[in-house]
C-alpha positions as CSV (number, residue, x, y, z in Angstrom):
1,X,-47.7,-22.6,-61.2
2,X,-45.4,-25.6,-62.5
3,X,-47.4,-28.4,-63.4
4,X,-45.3,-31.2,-63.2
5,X,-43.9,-32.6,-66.2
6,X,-44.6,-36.1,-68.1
7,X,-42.2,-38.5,-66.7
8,X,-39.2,-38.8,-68.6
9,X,-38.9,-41.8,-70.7
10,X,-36.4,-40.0,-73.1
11,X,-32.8,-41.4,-72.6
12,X,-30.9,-38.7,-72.1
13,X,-28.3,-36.9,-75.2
14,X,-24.9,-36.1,-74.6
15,X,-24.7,-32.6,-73.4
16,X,-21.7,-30.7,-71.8
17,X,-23.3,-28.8,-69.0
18,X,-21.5,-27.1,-66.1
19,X,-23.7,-27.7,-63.1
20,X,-23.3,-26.0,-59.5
21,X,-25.9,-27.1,-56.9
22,X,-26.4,-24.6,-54.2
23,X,-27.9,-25.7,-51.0
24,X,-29.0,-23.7,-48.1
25,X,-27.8,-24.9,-44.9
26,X,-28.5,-22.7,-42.6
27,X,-30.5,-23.0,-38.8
28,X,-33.8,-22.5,-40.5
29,X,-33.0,-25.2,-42.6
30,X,-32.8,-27.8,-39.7
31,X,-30.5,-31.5,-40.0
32,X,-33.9,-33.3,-41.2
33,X,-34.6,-31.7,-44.0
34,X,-31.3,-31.0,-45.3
35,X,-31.1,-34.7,-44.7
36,X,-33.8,-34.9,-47.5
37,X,-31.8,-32.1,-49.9
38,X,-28.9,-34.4,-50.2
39,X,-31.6,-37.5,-51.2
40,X,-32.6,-34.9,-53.4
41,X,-29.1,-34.2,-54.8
42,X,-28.2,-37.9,-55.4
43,X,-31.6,-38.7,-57.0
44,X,-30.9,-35.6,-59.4
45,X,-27.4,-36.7,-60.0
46,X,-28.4,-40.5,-60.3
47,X,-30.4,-39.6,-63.3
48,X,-27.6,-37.1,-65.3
49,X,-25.3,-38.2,-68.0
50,X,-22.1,-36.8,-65.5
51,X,-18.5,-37.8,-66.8
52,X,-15.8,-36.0,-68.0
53,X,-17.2,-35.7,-71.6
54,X,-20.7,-34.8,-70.6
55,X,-22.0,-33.1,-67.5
56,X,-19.6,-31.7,-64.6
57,X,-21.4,-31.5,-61.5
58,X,-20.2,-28.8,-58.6
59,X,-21.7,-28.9,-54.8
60,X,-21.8,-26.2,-52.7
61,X,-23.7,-25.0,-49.0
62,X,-24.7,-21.7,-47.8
63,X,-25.7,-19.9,-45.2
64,X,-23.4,-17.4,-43.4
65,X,-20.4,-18.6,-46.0
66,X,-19.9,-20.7,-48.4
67,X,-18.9,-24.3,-48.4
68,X,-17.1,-25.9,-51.4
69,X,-18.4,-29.7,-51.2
70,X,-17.3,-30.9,-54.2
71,X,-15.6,-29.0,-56.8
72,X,-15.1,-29.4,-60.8
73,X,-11.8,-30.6,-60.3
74,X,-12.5,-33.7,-59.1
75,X,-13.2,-36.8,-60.7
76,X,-16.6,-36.1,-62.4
77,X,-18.4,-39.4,-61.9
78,X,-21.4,-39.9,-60.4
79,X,-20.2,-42.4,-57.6
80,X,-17.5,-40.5,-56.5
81,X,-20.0,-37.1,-56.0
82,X,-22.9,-39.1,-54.5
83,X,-20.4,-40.9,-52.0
84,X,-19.3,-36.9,-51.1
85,X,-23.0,-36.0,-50.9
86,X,-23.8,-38.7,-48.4
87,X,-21.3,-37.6,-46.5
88,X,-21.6,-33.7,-46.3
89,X,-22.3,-32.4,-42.5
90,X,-24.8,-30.2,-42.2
91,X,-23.3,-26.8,-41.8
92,X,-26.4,-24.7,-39.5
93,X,-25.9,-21.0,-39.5
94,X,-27.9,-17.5,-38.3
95,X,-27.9,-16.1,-41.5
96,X,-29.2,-17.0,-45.4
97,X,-26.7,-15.3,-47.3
98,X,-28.0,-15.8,-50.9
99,X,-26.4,-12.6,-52.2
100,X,-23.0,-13.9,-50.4
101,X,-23.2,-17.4,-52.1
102,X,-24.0,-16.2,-55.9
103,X,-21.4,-13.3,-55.7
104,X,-19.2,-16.4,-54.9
105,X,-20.5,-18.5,-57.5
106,X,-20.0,-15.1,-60.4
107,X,-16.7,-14.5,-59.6
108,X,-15.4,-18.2,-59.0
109,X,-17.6,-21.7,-59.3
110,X,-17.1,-21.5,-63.4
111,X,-13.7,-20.1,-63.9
112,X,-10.8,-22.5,-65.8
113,X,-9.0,-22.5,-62.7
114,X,-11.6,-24.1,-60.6
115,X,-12.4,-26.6,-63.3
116,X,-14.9,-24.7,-65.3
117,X,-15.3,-25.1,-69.1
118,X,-15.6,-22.5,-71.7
119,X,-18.2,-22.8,-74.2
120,X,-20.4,-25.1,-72.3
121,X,-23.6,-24.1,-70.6
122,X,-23.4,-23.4,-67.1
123,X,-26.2,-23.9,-64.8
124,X,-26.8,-23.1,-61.1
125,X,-29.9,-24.7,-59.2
126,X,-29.9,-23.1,-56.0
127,X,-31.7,-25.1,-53.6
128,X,-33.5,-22.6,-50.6
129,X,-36.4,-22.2,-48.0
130,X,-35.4,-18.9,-46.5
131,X,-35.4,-15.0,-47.5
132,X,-31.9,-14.2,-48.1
133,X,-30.2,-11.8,-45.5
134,X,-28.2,-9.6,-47.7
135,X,-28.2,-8.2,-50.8
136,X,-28.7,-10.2,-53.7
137,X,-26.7,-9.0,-57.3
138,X,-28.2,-11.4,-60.0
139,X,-24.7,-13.0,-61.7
140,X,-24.0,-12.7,-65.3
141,X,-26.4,-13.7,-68.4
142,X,-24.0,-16.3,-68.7
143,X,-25.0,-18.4,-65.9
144,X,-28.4,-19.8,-65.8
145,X,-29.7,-19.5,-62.2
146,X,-32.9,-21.9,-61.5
147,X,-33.5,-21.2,-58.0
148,X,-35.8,-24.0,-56.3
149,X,-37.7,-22.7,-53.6
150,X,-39.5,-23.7,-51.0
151,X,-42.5,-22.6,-49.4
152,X,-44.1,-21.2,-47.1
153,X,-40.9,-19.5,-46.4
154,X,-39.0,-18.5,-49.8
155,X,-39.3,-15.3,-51.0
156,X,-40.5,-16.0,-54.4
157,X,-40.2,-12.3,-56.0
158,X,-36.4,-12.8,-54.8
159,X,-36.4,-15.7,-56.6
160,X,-37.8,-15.0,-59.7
161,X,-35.2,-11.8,-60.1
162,X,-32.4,-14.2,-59.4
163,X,-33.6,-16.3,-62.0
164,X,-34.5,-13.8,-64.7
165,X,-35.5,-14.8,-67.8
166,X,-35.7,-18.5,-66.6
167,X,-38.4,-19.7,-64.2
168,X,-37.9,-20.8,-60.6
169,X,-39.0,-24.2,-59.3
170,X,-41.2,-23.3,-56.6
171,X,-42.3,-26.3,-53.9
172,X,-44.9,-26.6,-51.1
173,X,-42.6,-28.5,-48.9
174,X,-39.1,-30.2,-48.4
175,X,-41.2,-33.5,-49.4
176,X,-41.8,-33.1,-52.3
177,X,-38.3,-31.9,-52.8
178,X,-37.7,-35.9,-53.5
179,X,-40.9,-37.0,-55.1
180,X,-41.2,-33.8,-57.6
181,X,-37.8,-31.9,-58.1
182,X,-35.4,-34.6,-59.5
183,X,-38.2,-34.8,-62.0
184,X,-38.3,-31.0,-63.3
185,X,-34.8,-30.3,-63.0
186,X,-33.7,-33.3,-65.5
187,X,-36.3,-32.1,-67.9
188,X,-35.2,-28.5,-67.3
189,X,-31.1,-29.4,-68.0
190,X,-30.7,-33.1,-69.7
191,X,-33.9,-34.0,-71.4
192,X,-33.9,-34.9,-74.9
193,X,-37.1,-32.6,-74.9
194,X,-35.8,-29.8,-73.2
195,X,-32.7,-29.9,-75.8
196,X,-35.5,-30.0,-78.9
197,X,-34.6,-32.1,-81.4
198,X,-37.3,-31.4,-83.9
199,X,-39.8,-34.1,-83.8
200,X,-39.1,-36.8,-86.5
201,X,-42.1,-36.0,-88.7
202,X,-45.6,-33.9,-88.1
203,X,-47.6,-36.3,-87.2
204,X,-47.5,-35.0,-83.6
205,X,-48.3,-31.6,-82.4
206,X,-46.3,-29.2,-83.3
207,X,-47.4,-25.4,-82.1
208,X,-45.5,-22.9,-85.0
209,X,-45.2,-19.5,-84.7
210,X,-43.7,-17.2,-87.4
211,X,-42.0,-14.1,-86.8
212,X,-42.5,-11.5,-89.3
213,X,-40.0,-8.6,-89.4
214,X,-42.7,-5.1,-90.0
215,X,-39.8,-2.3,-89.6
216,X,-39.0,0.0,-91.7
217,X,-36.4,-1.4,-93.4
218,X,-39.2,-4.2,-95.0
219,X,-40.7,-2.7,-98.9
220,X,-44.3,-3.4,-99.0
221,X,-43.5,-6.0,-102.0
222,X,-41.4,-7.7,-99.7
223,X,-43.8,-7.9,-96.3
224,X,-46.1,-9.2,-98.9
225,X,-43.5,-12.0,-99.6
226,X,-43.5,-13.2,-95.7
227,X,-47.2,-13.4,-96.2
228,X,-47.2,-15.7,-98.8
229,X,-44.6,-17.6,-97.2
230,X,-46.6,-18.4,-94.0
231,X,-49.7,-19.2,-96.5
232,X,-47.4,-21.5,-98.6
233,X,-46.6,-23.2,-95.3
234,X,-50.4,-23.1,-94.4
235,X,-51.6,-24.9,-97.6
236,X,-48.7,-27.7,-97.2
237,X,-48.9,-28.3,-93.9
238,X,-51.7,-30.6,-91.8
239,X,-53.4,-28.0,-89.7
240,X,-55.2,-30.1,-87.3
241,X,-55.8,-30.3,-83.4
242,X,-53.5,-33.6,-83.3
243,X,-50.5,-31.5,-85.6
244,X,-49.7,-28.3,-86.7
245,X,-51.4,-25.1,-85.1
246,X,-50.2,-21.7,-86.7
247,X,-49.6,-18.5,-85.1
248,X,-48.0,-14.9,-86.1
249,X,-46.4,-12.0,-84.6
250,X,-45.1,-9.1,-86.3
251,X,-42.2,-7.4,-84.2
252,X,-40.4,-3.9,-85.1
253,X,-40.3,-1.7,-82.7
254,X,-43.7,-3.5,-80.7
255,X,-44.5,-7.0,-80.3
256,X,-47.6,-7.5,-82.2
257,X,-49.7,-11.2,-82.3
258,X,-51.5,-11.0,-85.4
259,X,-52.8,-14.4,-85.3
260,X,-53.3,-16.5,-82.3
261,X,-52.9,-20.0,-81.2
262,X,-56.7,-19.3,-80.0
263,X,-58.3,-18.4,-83.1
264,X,-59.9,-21.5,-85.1
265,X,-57.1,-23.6,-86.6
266,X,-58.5,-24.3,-89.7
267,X,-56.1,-23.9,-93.2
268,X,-58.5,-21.6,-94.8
269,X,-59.2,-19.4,-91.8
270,X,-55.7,-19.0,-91.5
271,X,-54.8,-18.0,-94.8
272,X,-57.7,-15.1,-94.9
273,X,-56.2,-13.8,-91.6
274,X,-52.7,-13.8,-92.9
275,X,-53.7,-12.4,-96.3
276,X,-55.4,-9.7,-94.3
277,X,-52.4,-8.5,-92.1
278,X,-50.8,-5.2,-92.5
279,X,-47.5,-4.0,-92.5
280,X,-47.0,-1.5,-88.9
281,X,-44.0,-0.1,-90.3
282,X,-42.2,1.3,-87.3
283,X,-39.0,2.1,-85.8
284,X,-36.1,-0.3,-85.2
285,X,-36.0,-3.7,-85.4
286,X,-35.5,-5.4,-82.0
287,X,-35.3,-9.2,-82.1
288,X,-34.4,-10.1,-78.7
289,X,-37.7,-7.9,-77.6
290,X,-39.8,-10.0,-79.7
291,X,-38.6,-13.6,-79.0
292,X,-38.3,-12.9,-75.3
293,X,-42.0,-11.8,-75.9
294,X,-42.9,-15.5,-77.9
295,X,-41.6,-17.2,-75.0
296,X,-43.1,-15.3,-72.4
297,X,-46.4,-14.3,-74.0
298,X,-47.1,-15.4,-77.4
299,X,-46.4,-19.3,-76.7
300,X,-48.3,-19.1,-73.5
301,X,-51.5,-21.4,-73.0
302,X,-53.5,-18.2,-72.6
303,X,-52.9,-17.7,-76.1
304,X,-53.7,-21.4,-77.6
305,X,-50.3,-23.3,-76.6
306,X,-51.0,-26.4,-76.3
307,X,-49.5,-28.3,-73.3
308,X,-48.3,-31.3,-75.4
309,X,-47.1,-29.7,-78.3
310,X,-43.4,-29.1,-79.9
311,X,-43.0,-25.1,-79.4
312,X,-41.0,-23.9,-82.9
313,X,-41.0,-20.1,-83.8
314,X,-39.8,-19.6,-87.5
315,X,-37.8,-16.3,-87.6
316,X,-37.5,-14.2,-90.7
317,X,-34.5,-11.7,-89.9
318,X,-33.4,-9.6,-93.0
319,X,-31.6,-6.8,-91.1
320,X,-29.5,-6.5,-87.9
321,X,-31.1,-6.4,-84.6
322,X,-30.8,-3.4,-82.5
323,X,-30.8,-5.6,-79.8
324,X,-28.8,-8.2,-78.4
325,X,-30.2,-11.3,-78.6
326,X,-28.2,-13.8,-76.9
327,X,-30.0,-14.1,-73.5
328,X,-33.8,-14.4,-75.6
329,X,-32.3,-17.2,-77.2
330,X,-31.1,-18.5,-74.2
331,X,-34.5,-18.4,-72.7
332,X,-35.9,-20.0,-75.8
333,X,-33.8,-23.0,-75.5
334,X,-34.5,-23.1,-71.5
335,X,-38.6,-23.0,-72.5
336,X,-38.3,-25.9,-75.1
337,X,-39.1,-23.1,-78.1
338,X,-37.4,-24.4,-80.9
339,X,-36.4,-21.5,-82.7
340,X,-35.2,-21.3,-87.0
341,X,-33.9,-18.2,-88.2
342,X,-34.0,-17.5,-91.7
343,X,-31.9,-14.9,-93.1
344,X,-33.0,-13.0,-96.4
345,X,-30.7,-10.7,-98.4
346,X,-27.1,-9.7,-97.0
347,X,-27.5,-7.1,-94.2
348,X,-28.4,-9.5,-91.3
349,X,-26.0,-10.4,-89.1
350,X,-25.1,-14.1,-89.2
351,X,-23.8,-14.3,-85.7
352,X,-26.9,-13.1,-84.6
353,X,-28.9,-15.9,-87.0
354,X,-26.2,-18.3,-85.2
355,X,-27.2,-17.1,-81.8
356,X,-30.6,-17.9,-82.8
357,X,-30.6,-21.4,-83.7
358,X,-28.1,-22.2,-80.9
359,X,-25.0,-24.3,-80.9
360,X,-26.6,-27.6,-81.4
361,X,-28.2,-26.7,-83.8
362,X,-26.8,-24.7,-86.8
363,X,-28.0,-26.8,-89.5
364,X,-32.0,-25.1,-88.9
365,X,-30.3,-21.9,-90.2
366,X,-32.1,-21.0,-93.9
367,X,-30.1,-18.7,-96.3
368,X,-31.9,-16.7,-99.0
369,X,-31.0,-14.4,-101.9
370,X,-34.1,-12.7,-101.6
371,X,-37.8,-12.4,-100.3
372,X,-39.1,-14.0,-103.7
373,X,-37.2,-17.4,-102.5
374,X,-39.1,-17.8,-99.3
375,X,-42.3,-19.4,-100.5
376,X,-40.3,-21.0,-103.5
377,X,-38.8,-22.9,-100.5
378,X,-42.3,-24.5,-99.3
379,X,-44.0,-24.9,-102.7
380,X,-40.9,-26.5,-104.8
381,X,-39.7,-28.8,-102.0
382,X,-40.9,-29.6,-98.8
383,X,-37.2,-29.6,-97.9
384,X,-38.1,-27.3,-95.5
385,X,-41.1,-28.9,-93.8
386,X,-39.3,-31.7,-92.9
387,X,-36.8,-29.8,-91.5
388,X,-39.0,-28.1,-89.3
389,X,-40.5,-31.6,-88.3
């Protein structure tokens, strides 16, 4: 389940975010406790950076139709939305069409004529305590859906396929809609965290995972490179419980965790284990696969992560992926994985590397002649440490 976040004492950045809130409001729903959704929607709003350079906030109900509260065409400051909220009537309604409202929200909430902006994320959190009653089609990759659902009534397998690859917010009650939700949803769109800024230096945890490309378009000479890139990084780093933990997967065709976050963290363990790794050599190299499969898997507490720690995965990409891998980076940044692509040689593609390291962020982006340069980078100047810190 969602354990609730550490309180947010980050101020938050500047970030142009598109942001619909969805609200049921149907009978099920009952005035009371939509009474205590639009408490929640001004406490959530009260603590965003809105305004016309920043965040642009939408409202919409549901339940048989939709209700345009407030659109992105009007004045985008927080008074002037929280004043709407207050005043919204409460709608009632036999049905929860959920399918009905989202269809509404792909084809309309972030076009330019209704206010939307281009190039800016755009985020839905869809606010619900009811099954839907028709047919749900999950919208485009390019809006970020966080349902939060409420139990004992929300259908939470419905939820998580709307939300695909992002994770729902799931509550007990409409309660705890005010004391926990404002809470996760900041962290999960405006939090300096959430946004990862590498930490200013390593002396705070940091959990790293390397990604080593194994497909068959890696020479044996050069596989052996990566390996002595991740031991160069080993040796120069502080591997220690309060700082840097080291993990590995090879990707290719299969995800493959050669070295865990579980196994003992210790610099000289870790260097037998990554001297000991061998190349799998197969098929195609598919990079969205493997970094949805770090976020998912890999970075999971099951397999070491630590709670506290800063989640970076250091990508070594030398060839085009097969795959696309826009929406894995997208769920990177939406998990808090900060990820650095490094590109080696000249047939990767840089878009891709781009895509990657997200549009905040385009200075984490390493370029290299060849594999030879990768451990010159750790050993001759620890440039590169301190960019990862």
């Amino acid at each position: 389940g969602l354990t609730a976040p550490p309180p947010l004492s980050e101020k938050p950045t500047r970030k142009r975010l598109d942001i619909a809130f969805v609200v049921e409001g149907s009978d099920n729903v009952g005035e009371e406790n939509f009474n205590i959704v639009k408490k929640f929607l001004e406490k959530v709003i009260t603590g965003m950076n809105v305004g016309q350079e920043d965040i642009h906030v939408t409202v919409m109900q549901y339940s048989e139709t939709v209700t345009l509260e407030y659109s992105f065409r009007e004045i985008q400051s927080k008074e002037s939305i929280i004043e709407k909220v207050r005043s919204i009537p409460y709608q009632g309604g036999k049905a929860t069409n959920t399918g009905n409202a989202l269809d509404y929200i792909s084809k309309h909430t972030f076009t330019s004529v209704n206010g939307g902006r281009q190039y800016v994320p755009h985020l839905v959190y869809m606010v619900s305590s009811s099954p839907s009653t028709d047919v749900i089609t999950r919208p485009p990759r390019s809006i970020n859906v966080i349902p939060i659902g409420i139990t004992p009534n929300a259908n939470i397998q419905e939820l998580r396929q709307i939300s695909q690859p992002n994770n729902p917010i799931i509550l007990h009650s409409y309660s705890t809609l005010i004391e926990e939700a404002p809470e996760l949803v900041l962290q999960s769109c405006c939090s300096r965290k959430f946004w990862t800024e590498i930490p200013e230096l390593c002396n705070k945890p940091m959990d790293v995972l390397f990604l080593l490309d194994g497909s068959s378009n890696i020479g044996a000479s050069e596989f052996e490179e990566m390996k002595n890139f991740v031991r160069a990084f080993i040796e120069s780093a502080e591997i220690s419980n309060t700082s840097i933990h080291v993990s590995v997967l090879q990707y290719a065709r299969e995800n493959n965790l050669e070295i865990s976050w579980n196994v003992p963290q210790e610099a000289k363990k870790l260097v037998e284990m990554v001297r000991s790794i061998q190349q799998r050599e197969q098929g195609p190299t598919r990079l969205g696969k493997a970094i949805d499969f770090v976020v998912q898997n890999a970075m999971s507490e099951s397999r070491g992560g630590r709670p506290s720690a800063s989640k970076i995965a250091i990508v070594i990409v030398s060839g085009r992926s097969e795959d696309t891998v826009d929406a894995a980076a997208l769920s990177a940044r939406m998990n808090r994985v900060s990820l650095f692509p490094i590109g080696v040689g000249n047939r990767y593609d840089e878009e891709q590397l781009r895509t990657l390291a997200g549009p905040s962020a385009a200075n984490r982006i390493m370029k290299l002649q060849n594999f030879e340069d990768l451990s010159t980078m750790i050993t001759l100047d620890s440039e590169f440490i301190k960019k990862v810190c």
